[in-house]
C-alpha positions, 0 to 999 in steps of 0.5 A: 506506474500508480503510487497510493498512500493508503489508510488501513485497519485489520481485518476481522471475520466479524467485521466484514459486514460492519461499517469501515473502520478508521484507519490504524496504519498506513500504506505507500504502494507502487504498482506497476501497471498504466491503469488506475483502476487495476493497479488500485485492484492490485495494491488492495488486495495485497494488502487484504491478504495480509490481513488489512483492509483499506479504510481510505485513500490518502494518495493517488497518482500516476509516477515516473522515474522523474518525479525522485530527481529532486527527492529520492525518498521512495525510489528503491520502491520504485525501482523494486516495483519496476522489476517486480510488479509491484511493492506495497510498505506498510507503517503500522505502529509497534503496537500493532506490528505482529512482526517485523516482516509484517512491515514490508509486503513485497 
């Protein structure tokens, strides 16, 4: 499994060809899959479809299971992308929230 944190902006049609953005909100995802590449793949475009772009990469690493033993803040994501796939949660301030759904992206 992959775990990145993300910086991410909205997206805009007019936008698509400019220069990236700063980042307006972040991103911790977890995908579920051995290789980086793909699992980066993954977690982008989840985010893309929700109307994000991803700006920058803050974090990037493989996790296991082990690495909440002394931590447990992220776990139930871990787990969650164990069974799923996949769990992306975004944190975006309230002023840029269109809902509070918008939050979780699972």
């Amino acid at each position: 499994m992959h775990f990145f944190v993300l910086g991410i902006c909205r997206s805009s049609e007019s936008e698509k060809n400019s220069s990236p953005k700063e980042s307006e909100a972040h991103a911790s995802a977890w995908i579920n899959d051995t290789e980086r590449n793909n699992a980066l793949k993954k977690a982008i475009n989840l985010i893309n479809s929700h109307g994000w772009n991803v700006a920058e990469i803050v974090e990037d690493y493989p996790i296991s299971r082990d690495a909440y033993f002394s931590n447990p803040e992220g776990l139930e994501y871990y787990e969650q992308a164990q069974t799923d796939g996949e769990v992306v949660v975004l944190y975006i301030p309230e002023d840029l929230c269109d809902s509070e759904s918008e939050k979780y992206l699972r």
